[in-house]
C-alpha positions as a printed NumPy array, in Angstrom:
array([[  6.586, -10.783, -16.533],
       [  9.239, -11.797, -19.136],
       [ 12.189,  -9.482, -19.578],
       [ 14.183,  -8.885, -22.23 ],
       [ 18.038,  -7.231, -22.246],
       [ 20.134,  -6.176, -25.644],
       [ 23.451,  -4.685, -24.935],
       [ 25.69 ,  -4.416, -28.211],
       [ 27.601,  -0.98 , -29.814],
       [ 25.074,  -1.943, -32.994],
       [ 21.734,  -3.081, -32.556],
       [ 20.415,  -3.372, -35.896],
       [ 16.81 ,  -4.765, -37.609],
       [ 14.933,  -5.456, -34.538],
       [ 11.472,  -7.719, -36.159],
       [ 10.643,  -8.722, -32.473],
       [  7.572,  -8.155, -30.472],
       [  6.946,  -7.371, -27.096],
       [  4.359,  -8.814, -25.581],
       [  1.802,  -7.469, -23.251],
       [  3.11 ,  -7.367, -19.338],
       [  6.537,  -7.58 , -21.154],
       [  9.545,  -5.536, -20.688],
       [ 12.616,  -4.976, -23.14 ],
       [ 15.895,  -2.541, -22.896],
       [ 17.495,  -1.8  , -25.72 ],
       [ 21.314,  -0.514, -24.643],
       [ 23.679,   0.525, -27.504],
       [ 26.774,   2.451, -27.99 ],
       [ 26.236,   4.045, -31.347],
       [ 22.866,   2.978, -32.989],
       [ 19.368,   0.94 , -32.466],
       [ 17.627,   0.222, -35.374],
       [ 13.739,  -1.08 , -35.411],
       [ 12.307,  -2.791, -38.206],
       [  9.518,  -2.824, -39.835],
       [  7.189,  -5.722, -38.051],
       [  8.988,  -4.412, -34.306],
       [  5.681,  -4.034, -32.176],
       [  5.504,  -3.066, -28.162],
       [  1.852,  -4.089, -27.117],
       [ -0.426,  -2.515, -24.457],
       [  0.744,  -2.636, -21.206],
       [  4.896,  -3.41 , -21.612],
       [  7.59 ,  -1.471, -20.878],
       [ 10.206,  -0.49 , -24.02 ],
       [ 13.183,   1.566, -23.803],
       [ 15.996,   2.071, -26.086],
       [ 18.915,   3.901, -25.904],
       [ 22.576,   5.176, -26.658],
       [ 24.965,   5.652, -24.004],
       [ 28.06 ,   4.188, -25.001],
       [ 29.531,   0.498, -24.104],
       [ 32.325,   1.183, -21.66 ],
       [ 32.835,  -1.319, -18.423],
       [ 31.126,   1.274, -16.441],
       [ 28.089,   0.367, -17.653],
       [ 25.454,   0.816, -14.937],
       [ 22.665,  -2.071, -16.159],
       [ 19.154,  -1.15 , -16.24 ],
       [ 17.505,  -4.15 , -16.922],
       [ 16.235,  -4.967, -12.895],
       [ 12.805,  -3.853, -13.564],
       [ 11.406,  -5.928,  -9.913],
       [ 13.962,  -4.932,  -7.594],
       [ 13.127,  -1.069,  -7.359],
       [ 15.044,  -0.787,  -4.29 ],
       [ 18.419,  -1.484,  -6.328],
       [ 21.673,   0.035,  -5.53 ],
       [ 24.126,   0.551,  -8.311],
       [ 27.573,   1.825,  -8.957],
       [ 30.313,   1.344, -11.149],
       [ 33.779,   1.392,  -9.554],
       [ 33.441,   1.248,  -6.077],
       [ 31.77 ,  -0.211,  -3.335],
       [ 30.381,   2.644,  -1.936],
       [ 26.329,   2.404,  -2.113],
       [ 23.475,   5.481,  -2.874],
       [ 20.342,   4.025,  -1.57 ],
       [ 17.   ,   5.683,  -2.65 ],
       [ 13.745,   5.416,  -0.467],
       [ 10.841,   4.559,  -0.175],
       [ 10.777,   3.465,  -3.72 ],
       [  8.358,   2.788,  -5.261],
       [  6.655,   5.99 ,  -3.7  ],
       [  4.187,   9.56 ,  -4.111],
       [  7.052,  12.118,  -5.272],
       [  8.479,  12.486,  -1.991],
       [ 11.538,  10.389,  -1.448],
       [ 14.984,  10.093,   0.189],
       [ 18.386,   9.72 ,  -1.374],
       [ 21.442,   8.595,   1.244],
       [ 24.251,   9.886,   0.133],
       [ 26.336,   9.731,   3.654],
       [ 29.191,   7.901,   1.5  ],
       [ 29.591,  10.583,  -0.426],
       [ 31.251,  14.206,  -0.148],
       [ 29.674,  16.111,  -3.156],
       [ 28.321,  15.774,  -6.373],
       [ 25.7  ,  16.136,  -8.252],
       [ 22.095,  14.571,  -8.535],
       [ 19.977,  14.392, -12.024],
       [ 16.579,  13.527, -12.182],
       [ 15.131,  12.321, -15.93 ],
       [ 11.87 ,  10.636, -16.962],
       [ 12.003,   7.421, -19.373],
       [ 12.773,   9.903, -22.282],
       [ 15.816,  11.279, -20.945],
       [ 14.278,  14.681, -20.095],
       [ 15.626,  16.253, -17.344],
       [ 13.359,  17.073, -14.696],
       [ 15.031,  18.277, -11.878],
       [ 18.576,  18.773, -10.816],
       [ 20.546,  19.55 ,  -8.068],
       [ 24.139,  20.289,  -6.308],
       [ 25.169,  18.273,  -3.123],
       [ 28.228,  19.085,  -0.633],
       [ 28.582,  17.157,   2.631],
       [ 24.633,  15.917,   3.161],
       [ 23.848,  12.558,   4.379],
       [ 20.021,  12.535,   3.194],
       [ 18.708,  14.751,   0.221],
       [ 15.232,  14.785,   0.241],
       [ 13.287,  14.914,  -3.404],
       [ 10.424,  16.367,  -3.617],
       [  8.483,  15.104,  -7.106],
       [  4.708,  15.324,  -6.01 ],
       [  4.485,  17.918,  -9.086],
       [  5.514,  15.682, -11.585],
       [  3.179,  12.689, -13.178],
       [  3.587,   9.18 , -12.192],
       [  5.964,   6.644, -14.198],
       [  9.388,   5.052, -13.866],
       [ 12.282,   7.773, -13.646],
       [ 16.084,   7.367, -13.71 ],
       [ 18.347,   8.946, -10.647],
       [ 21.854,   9.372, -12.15 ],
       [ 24.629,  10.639,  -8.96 ],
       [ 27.546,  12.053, -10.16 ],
       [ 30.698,  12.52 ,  -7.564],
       [ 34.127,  11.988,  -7.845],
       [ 34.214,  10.686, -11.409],
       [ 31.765,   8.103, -10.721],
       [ 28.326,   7.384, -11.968],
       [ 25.324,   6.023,  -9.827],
       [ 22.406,   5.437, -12.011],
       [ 18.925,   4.404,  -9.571],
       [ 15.28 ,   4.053, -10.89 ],
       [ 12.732,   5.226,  -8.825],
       [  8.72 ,   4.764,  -9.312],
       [  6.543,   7.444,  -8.578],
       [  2.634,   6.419,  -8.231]])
């Protein structure tokens, strides 16, 4: 599976195609443009979008290691499990006091979201919701934890 990563504030006349089994992100912090002759065959995985080039950029490019622990300015770790998994999974959280926990599918729709205060494990409950690649985003004392999670 080849994988391809674009990080820039402008990300402009993209002609490129991705092949089938491929994967591409596309991470910009004011505009993506895609030419005419960009094609995303059967079967890849494509996502592009702005969020603003800052060094607490959470990369989202490890599309193998689904058990991936991110931050961005600390060591503290929010682990996710089992990932991939039916719906129902765990998020640790024992690191953290309180925050916040946002649930969004690959087009940045918000599908669930909750309010945590002094809870080691949060259990998720997606079985409702179809299968696909979603994006876990933690929010607690000004930091940002951004997780994928697979539901099949």
């Amino acid at each position: 599976m080849r994988h391809r990563l674009q990080t820039s504030n402008n990300i402009n006349h993209c002609k490129n195609t991705i092949n089938n089994g491929g994967n591409a992100i596309y991470h910009a912090g004011s505009d993506i443009i895609l030419s005419d002759g960009f094609t995303s065959q059967s079967s890849t995985f494509f996502i592009a979008y702005i969020e603003g080039c800052t060094r607490q950029y959470v990369s989202k490019n490890d599309m193998n290691n689904y058990n991936e622990t991110k931050n961005t300015k600390s060591n503290i770790e929010v682990q996710i499990y089992p990932n991939p998994n039916n719906g129902k999974f765990t998020i640790n959280l024992s690191q953290l006091e309180e925050g916040s926990i946002e649930i969004s599918n690959l087009y940045g729709v918000t599908v669930q979201k909750s309010i945590f205060k002094n809870q080691e494990l949060f259990e998720v409950n997606m079985q409702d919701k179809p299968q696909g690649i979603y994006l876990i985003t933690v929010k607690s004392n000004n930091t940002t934890y951004t997780n994928k999670v697979i539901k099949k």
